[in-house]
C-alpha positions as CSV (number, residue, x, y, z in Angstrom):
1,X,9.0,-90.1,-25.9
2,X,12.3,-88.9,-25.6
3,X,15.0,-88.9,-28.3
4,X,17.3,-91.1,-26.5
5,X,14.3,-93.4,-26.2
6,X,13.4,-93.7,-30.0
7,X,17.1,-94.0,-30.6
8,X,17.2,-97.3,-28.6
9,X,13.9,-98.2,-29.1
10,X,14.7,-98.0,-33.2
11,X,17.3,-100.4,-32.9
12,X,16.0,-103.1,-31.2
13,X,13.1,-103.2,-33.3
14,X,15.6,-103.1,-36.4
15,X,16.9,-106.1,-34.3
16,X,14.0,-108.0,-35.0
17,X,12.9,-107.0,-38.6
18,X,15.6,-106.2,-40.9
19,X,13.1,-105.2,-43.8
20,X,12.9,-101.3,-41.6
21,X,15.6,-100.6,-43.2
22,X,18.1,-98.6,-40.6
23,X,17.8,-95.4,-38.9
24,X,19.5,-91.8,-39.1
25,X,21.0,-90.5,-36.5
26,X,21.7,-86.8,-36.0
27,X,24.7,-86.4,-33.9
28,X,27.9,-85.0,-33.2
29,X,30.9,-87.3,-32.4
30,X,30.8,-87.4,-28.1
31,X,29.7,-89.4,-25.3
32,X,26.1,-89.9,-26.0
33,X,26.8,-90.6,-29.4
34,X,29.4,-93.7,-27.9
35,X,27.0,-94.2,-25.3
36,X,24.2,-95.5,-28.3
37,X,27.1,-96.9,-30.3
38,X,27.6,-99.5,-27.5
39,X,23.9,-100.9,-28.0
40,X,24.3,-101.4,-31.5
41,X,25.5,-105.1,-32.6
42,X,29.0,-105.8,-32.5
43,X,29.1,-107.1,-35.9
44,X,28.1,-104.1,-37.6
45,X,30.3,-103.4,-40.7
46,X,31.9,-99.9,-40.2
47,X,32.3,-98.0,-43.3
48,X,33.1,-94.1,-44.2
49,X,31.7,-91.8,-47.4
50,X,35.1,-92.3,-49.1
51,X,34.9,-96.0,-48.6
52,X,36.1,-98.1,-52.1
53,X,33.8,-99.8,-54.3
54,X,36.1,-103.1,-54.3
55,X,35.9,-103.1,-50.8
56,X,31.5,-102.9,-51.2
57,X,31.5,-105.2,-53.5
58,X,34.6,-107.2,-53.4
59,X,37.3,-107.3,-56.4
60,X,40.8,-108.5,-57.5
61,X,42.8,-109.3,-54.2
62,X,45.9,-107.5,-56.3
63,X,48.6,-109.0,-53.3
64,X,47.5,-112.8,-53.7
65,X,47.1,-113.0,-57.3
66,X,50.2,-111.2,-57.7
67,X,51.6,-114.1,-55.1
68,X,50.0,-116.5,-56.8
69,X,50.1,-116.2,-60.8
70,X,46.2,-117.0,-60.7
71,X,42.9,-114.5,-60.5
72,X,42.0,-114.4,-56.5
73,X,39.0,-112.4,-55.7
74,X,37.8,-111.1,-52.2
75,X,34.4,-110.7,-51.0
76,X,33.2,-107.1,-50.5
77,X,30.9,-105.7,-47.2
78,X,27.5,-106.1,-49.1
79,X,28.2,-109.8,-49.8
80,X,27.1,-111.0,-46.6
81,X,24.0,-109.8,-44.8
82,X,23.9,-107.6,-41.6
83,X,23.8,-104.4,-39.8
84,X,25.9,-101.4,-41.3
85,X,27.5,-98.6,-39.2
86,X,28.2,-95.1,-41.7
87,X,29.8,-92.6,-40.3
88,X,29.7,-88.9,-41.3
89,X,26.6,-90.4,-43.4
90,X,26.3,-86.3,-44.4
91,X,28.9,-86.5,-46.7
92,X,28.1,-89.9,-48.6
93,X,28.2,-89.0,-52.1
94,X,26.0,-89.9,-54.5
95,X,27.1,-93.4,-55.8
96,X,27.6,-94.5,-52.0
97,X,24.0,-93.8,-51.9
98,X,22.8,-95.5,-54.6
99,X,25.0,-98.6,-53.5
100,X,23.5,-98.8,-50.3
101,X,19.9,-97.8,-51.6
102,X,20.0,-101.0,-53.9
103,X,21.4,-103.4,-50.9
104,X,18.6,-102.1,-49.0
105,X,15.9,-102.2,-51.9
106,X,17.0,-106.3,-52.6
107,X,15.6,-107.1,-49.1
108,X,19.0,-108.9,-48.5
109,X,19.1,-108.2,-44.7
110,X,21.2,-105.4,-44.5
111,X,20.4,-102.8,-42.3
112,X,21.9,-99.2,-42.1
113,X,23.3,-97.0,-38.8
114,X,23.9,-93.5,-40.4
115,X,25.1,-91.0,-38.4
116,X,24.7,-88.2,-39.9
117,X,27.1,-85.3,-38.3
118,X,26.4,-82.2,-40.4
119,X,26.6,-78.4,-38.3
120,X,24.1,-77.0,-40.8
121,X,20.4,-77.9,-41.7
122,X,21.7,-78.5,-45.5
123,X,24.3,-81.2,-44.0
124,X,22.1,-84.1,-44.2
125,X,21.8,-87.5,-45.6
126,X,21.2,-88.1,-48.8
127,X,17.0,-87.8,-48.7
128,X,16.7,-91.0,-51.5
129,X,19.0,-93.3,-48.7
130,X,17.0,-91.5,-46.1
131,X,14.0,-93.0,-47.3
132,X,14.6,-96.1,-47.2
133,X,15.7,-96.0,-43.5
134,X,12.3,-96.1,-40.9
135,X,13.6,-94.5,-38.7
136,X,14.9,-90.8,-37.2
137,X,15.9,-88.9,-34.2
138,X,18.0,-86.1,-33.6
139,X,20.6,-86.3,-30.9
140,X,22.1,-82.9,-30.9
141,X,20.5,-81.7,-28.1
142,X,20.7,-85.5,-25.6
143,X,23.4,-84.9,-22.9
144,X,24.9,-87.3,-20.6
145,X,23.8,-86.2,-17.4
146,X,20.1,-87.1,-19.6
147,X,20.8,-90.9,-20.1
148,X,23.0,-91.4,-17.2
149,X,20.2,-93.1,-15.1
150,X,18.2,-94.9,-18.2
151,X,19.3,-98.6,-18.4
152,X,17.8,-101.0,-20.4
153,X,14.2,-102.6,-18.8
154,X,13.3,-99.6,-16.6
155,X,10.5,-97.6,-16.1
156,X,9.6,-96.3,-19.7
157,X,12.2,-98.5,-21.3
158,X,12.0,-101.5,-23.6
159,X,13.9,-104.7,-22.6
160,X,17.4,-104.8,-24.5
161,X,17.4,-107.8,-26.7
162,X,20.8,-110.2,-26.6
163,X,23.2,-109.8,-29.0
164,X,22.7,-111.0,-32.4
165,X,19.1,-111.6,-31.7
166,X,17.9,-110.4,-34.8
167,X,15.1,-112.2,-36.8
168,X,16.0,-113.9,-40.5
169,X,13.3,-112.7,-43.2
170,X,11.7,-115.9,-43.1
171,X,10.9,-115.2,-39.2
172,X,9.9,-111.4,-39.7
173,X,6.8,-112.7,-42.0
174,X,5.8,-114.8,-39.3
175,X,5.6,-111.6,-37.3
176,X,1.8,-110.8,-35.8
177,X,-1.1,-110.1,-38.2
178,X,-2.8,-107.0,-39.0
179,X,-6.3,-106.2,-39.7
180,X,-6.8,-104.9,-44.1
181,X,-8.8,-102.0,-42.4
182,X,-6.0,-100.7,-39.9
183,X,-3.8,-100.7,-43.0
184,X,-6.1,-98.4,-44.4
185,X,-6.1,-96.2,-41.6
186,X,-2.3,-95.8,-41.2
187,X,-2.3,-95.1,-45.5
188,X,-5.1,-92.5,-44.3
189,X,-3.0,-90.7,-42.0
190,X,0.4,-90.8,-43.9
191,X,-2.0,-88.4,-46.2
192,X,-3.1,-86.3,-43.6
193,X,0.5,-85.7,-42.7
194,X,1.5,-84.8,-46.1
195,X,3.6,-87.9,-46.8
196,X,3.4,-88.9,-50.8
197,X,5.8,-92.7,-50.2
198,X,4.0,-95.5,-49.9
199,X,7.0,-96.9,-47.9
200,X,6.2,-94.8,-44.5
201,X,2.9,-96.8,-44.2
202,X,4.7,-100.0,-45.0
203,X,7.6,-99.2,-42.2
204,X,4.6,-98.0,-40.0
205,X,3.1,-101.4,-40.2
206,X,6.6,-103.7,-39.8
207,X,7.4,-101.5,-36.7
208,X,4.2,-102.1,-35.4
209,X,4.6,-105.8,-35.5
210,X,8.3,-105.7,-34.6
211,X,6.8,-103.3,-31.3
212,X,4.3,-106.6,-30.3
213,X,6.7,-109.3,-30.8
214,X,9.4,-107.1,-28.6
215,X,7.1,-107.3,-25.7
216,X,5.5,-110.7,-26.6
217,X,2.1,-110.2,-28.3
218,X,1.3,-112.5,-30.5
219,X,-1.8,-109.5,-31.8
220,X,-0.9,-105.8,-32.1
221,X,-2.8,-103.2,-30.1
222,X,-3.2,-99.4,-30.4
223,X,-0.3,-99.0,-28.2
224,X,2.1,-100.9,-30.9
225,X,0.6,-98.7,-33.5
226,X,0.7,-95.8,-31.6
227,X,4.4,-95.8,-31.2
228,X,5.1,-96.9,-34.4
229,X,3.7,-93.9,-35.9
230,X,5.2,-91.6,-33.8
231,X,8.5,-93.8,-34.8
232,X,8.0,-93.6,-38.3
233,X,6.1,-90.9,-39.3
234,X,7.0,-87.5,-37.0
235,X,10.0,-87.1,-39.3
236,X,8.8,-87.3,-42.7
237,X,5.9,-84.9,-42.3
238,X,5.5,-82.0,-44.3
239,X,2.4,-80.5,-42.7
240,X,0.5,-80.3,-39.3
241,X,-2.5,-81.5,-39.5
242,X,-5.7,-79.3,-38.0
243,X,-6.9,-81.2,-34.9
244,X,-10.1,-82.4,-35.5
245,X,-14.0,-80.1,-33.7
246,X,-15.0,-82.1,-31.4
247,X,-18.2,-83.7,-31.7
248,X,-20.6,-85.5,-29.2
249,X,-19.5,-88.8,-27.9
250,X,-22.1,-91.5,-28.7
251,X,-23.1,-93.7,-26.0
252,X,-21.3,-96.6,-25.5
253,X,-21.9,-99.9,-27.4
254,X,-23.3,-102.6,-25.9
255,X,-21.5,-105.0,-24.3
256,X,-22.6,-107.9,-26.9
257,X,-21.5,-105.7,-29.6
258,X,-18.2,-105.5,-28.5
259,X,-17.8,-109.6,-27.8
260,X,-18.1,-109.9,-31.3
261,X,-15.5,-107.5,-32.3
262,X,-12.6,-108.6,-30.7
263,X,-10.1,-109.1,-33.7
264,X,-11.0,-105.5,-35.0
265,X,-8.8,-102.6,-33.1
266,X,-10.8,-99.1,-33.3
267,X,-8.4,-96.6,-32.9
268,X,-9.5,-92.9,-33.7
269,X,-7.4,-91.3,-36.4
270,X,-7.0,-88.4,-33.7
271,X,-5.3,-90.4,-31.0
272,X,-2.8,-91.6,-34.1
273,X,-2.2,-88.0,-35.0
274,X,-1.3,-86.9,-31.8
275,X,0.9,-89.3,-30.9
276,X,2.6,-87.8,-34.2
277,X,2.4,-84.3,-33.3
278,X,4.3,-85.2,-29.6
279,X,7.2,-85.7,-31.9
280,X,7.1,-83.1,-34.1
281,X,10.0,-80.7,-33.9
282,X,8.5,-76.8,-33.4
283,X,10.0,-75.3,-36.5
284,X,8.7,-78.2,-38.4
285,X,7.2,-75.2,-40.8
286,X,10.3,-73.0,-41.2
287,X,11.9,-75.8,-41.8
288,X,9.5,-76.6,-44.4
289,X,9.6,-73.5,-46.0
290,X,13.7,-73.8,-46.4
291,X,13.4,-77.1,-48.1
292,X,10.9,-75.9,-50.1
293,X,13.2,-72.4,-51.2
294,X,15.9,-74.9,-51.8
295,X,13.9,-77.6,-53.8
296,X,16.6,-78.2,-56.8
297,X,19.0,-75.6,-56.1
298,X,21.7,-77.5,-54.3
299,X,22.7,-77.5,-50.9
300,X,23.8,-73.9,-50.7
301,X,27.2,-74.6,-50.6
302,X,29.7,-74.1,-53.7
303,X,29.6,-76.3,-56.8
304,X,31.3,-79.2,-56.7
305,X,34.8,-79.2,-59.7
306,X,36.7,-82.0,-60.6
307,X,40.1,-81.9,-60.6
308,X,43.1,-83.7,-60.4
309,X,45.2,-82.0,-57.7
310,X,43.3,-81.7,-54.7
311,X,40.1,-82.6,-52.8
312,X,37.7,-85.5,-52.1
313,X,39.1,-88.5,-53.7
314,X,36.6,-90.2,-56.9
315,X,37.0,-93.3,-58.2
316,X,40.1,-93.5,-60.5
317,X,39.1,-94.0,-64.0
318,X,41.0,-94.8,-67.2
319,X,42.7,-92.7,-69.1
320,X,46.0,-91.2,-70.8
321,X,48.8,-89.6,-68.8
322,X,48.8,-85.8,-69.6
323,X,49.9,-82.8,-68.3
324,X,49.3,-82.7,-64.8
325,X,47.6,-85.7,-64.6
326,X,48.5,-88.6,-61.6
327,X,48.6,-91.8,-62.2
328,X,46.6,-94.5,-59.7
329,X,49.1,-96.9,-59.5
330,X,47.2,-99.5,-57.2
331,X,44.4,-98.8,-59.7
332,X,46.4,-99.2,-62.6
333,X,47.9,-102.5,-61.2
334,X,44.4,-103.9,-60.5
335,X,43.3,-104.0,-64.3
336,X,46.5,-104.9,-65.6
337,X,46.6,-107.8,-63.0
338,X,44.1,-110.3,-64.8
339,X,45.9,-109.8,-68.1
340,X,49.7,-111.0,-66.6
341,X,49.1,-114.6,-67.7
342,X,48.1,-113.4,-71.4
343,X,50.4,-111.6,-71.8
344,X,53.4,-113.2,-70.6
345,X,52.5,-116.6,-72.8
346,X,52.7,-114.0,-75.9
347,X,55.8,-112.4,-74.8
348,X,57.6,-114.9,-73.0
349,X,58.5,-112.5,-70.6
350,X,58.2,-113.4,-66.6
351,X,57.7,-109.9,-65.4
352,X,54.7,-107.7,-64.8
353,X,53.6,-105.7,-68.4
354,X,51.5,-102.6,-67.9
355,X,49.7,-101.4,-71.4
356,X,48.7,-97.9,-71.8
357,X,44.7,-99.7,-71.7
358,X,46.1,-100.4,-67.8
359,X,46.0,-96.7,-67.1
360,X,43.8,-95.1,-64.2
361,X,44.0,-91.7,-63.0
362,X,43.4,-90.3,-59.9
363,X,40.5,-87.6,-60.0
364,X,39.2,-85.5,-56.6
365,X,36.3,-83.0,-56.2
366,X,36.2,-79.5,-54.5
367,X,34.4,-76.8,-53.6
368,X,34.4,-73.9,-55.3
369,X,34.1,-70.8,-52.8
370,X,30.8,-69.2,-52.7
371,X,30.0,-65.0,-52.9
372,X,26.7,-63.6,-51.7
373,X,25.9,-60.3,-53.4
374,X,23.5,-58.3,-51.2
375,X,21.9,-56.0,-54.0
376,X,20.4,-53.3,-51.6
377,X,17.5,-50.9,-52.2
378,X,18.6,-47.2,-50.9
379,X,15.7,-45.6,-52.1
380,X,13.1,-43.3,-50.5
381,X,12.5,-42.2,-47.1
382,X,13.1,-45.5,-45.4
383,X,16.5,-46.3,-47.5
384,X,18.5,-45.6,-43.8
385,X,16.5,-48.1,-42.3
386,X,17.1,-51.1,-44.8
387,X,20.4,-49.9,-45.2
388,X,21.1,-50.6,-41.3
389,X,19.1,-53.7,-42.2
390,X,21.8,-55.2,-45.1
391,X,24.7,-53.5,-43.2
392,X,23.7,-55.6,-39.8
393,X,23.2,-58.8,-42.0
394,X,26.2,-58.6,-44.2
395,X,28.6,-57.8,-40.8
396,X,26.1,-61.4,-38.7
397,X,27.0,-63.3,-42.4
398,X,30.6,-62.4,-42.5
399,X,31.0,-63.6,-39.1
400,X,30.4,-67.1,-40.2
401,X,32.3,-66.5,-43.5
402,X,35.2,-67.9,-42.1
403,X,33.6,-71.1,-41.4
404,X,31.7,-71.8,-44.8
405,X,34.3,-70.0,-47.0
406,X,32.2,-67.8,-48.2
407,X,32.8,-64.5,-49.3
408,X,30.5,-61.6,-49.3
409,X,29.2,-57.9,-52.0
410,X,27.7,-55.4,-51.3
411,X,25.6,-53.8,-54.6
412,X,23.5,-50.5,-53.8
413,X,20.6,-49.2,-56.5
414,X,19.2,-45.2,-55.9
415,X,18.4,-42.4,-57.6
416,X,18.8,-43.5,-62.1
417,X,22.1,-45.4,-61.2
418,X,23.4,-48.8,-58.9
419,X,26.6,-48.7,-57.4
420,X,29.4,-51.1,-56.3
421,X,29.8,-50.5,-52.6
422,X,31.5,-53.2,-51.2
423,X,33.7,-55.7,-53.5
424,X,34.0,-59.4,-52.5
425,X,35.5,-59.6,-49.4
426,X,35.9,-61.7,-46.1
427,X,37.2,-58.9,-44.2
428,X,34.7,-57.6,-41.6
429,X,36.9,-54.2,-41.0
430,X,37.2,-53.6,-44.3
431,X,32.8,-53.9,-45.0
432,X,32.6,-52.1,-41.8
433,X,34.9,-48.9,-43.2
434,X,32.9,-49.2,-46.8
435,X,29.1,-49.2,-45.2
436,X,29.7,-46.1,-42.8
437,X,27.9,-43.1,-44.0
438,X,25.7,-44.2,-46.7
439,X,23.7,-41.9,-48.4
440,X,20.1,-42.8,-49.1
441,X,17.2,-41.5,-51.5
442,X,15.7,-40.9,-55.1
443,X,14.0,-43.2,-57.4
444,X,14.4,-47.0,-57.5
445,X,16.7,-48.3,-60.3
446,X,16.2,-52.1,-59.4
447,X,16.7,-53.5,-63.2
448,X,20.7,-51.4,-62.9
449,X,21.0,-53.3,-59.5
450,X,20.5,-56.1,-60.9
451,X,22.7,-55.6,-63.8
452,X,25.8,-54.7,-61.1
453,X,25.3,-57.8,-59.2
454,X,24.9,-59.7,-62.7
455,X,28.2,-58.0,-63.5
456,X,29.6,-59.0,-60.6
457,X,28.7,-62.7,-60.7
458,X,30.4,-63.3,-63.7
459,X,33.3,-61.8,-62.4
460,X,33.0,-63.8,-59.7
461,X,32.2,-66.9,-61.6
462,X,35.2,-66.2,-64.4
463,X,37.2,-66.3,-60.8
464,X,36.1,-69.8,-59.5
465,X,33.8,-68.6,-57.4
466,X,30.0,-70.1,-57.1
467,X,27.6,-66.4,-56.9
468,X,24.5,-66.1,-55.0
469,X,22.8,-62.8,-55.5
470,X,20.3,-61.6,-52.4
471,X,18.1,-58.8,-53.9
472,X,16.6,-56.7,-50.8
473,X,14.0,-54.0,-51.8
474,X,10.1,-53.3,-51.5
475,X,9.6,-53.6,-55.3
476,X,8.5,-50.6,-56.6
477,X,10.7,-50.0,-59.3
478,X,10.1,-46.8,-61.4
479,X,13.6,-46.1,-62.9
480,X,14.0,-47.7,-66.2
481,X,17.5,-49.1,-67.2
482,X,18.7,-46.2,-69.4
483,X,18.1,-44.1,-66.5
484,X,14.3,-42.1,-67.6
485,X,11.3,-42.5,-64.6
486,X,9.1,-44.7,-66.7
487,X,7.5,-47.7,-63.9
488,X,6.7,-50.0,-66.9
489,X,9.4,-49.6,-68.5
490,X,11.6,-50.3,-65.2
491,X,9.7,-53.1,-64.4
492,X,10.3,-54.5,-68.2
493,X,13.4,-54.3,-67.8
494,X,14.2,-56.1,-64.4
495,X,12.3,-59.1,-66.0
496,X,15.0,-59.1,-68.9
497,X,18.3,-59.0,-66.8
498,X,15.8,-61.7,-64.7
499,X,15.3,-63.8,-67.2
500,X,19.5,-63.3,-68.7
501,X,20.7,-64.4,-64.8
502,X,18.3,-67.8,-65.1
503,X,20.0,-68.7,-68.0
504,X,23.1,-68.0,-66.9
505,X,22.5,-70.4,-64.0
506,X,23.0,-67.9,-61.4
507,X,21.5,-68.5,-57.9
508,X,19.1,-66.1,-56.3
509,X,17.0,-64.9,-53.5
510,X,14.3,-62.1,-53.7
511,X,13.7,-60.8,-50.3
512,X,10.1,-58.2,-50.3
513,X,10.8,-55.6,-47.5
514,X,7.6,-53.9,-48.1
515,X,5.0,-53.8,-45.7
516,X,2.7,-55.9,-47.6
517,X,4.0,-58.8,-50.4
518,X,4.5,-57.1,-53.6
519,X,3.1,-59.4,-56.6
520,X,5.7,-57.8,-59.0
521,X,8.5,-59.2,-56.2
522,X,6.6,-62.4,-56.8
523,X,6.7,-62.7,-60.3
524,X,10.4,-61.5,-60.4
525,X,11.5,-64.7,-58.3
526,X,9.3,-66.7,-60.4
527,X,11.3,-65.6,-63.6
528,X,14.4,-65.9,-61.4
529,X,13.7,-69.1,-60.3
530,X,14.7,-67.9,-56.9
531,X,13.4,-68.6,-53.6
532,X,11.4,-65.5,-52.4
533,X,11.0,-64.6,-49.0
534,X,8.4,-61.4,-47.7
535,X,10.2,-60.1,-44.5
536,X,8.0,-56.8,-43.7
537,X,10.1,-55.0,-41.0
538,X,12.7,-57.2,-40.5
539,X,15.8,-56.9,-38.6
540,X,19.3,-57.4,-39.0
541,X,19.2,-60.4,-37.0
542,X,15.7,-61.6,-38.5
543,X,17.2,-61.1,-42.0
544,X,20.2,-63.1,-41.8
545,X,19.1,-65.8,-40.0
546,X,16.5,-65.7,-43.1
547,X,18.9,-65.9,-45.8
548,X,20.8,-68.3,-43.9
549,X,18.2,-70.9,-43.8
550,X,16.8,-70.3,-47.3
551,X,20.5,-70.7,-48.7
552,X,20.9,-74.0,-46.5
553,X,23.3,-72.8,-44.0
């Protein structure tokens, strides 16, 4: 199944049970994305990350009861039931996601249509909203020429459902039965896929049914359970299950046997899993594996400040008019608003009165900026070749740099001492000039690299910037910090200035370029906290794409 096929095939069965949730949709803004668009109900509420919480929930109409003297309210999107359309769904922040995580979660017949437009792996939906939505499919790669021939009801394709032909609740739970033990069996295979929410079994099941009513059934089959599955489960897998050794096939049953099974389906767990596997993307492990190096350290990206200038509007909130603050003024008037009857009866006064309680000020969100500091090992025989290594993935990161802000340093340890080769800098010249001719050689000083790039991030940090420090070396440090050749002293050491850059908060990545994984590497991005990544032999290109993905980008 195609991902133009789930796509339609998603909605309609969202058309007939509500309770799935929604769907995510990864896809840039083009024809194919307004081709899908067109299929989706007409009265879908559009709404935007930076979308008001009076217009969600409804507030004080400020125009009428200003027109009026009296308190008018208006009704907000989530008072009435129905499909939602959210666009640029990868930028939602956090208390748009917990809006639209509770609608979903009271069962009030909302359903959600996020398109989810992010460039990067790390630009995604926000994974508690995700869950809630059954569905998935990915987009990016559906061209027009693809879906120029597929209408509605041919070969391979579901029949389109009329407008607005979407079931109440009441209808969905007269939707067709299913068998206690084929629950079990769909709870057993969510397992075997590595899924830990009870809800992809429960949206496994509802898409099931919604599959047999779609084509008329009054029972589900295995091909209704098949393609639910695939539907709901290829996406939220976190390992690929072994396929099973085959064993002998036993004879088949007899003929009166199977007369009196007829309300039981027997589907083998292995015809389940592969319809699964048919969906799951190839780098489903990589992928894996990033998520994984990223668990709880952000997107990658720089840390969000507050401010009152510039960036991402917030909510106004109340406060006192200071230097440099700016006052909300359609805010302010909305709480002052309910109080103009009060206080004109005490006054006697028939014009609007703003107290100082009234105020709201406008507050925005940025991002900081965000410096990677290779911290290069130039020790040893091979220091040329992981010097070409850091030189060919600083000059692949830099050409992005632009793009994601970032800025990029350049820290290299040899001999009893580490040195500052390459300031922060976005200029690709300028790290092209400072890497030519580096020497390479001597002992391995790892704790004073990390002491330079510790340096540095606090510079860095003191400047605005958010600091990610990429430490590249094979791990056998034998120069201690005050410069004597003392291996257990060295390695002492680098735990310390480890263990000082965790509590400063300070990102980091430990990348082993040894031929085997070093367990002192290991144990370094344990005390870290750092994602570590062994990379024997890599490349320029192999390395960057590396640190890419493990920093979310």
């Amino acid at each position: 199944m195609d991902s133009w096929t789930q796509a339609t095939l998603a909605l309609q069965l969202l058309a007939i049970d509500p309770r799935l949730g929604g769907i995510t949709i990864r896809a840039r803004s083009g024809p194919v994305r307004d081709e899908l668009q067109k299929r989706i109900d007409t009265k879908a509420k559009r709404i935007h990350p930076a979308i008001s919480e009076e217009a969600l929930f409804g507030g004080l109409d400020l125009s009428a009861t200003l027109a009026t003297g009296r308190l008018v309210q208006e009704q907000g999107l989530l008072a009435t039931p129905g499909p939602i359309s959210l666009a640029m769904a990868e930028r939602a922040p956090a208390r748009l996601s917990a809006h639209l995580s509770i609608a979903l979660d009271q069962n009030a017949g909302h359903t959600l249509m996020a398109f989810d437009e992010g460039a990067a792996p790390d630009e995604m939906l926000d994974p508690k909203l995700a869950e809630r939505l059954a569905f998935h499919t990915d987009l990016s790669e559906v061209a027009l020429r693809d879906i120029a021939d597929v209408t509605p009801g041919s070969a391979g394709q579901p029949p389109t459902l009329p407008p607005g032909a979407g079931f109440t609740p009441a209808q969905a739970r007269a939707l067709p039965y299913v068998a206690p033990e084929l629950i079990k069996q769909i709870t057993h295979i969510a397992a075997q896929l590595g899924i830990d929410s009870l809800r992809a079994p429960l949206f496994t099941l509802r898409a099931a049914k919604a599959h047999a009513t779609l084509h008329d059934r009054d029972t589900v089959n295995a091909e209704d359970i098949e393609i639910a599955c695939a539907l709901t489960l290829a996406h939220r897998a976190t390992r690929i299950p072994e396929p099973a050794p085959q064993e002998p096939q036993a004879p088949p049953p007899d003929q009166t046997e199977n007369q009196n099974s007829d309300d039981t389906l027997d589907i083998p767990d292995e015809l389940l899993l592969e319809a699964v596997r048919a969906l799951l993307p190839d780098n489903l492990l990589e992928k894996l594996a990033a998520q994984k190096a990223r668990q709880g350290r952000g997107n990658g990206t720089g840390a969000a400040r507050k401010g009152n200038r510039r960036g991402r509007p917030l909510p106004a909130r109340a406060g006192k008019i200071s230097d440099g603050a700016r006052i909300d003024i359609i805010g302010t008037l909305r709480a002052a608003a309910p109080w103009q009857t009060i206080r004109k009866n005490a006054t006697g006064r028939d014009t609007i009165q703003i107290r100082p309680s009234d105020f709201r000020i406008k507050r925005f969100e940025e991002k900081s900026d965000r410096l990677l500091i290779f911290t290069v090992d130039a020790s040893g025989s091979t220091a040329l070749t992981r010097l070409a290594e850091a030189k060919g993935a600083v000059e692949l990161l830099l050409a992005q740099a632009y793009a994601r802000r970032d800025h990029v340093a350049l820290v290299a340890f040899r001999g009893t001492e580490a040195e500052l080769l390459l300031p922060p800098t976005r200029s690709l010249v300028q790290t092209k000039r400072r890497l030519a001719g580096l020497p390479g050689g001597g002992g391995t000083p790892l704790a004073a690299g990390m002491m330079t790039a510790f340096e540095q991030a606090n510079h860095a940090k003191r400047k605005g910037l958010t600091p990610t420090i990429a430490i590249l070396t094979d791990g056998r440090a034998n120069i201690a910090l005050d410069g004597t050749a003392n291996r257990k002293q060295a390695a002492t050491d680098a735990q310390q200035i480890a263990r000082t850059l965790r509590s400063q908060g300070i990102d980091a990545l430990v990348i082993d370029t040894g031929n085997r994984p070093e367990p002192a590497l290991r144990n370094l991005a344990q005390t870290l906290d750092a994602a570590y990544l062994p990379l024997p032999r890599a490349d320029a290109q192999k390395l960057s794409q590396s640190v890419a993905t493990a920093l979310g980008d």
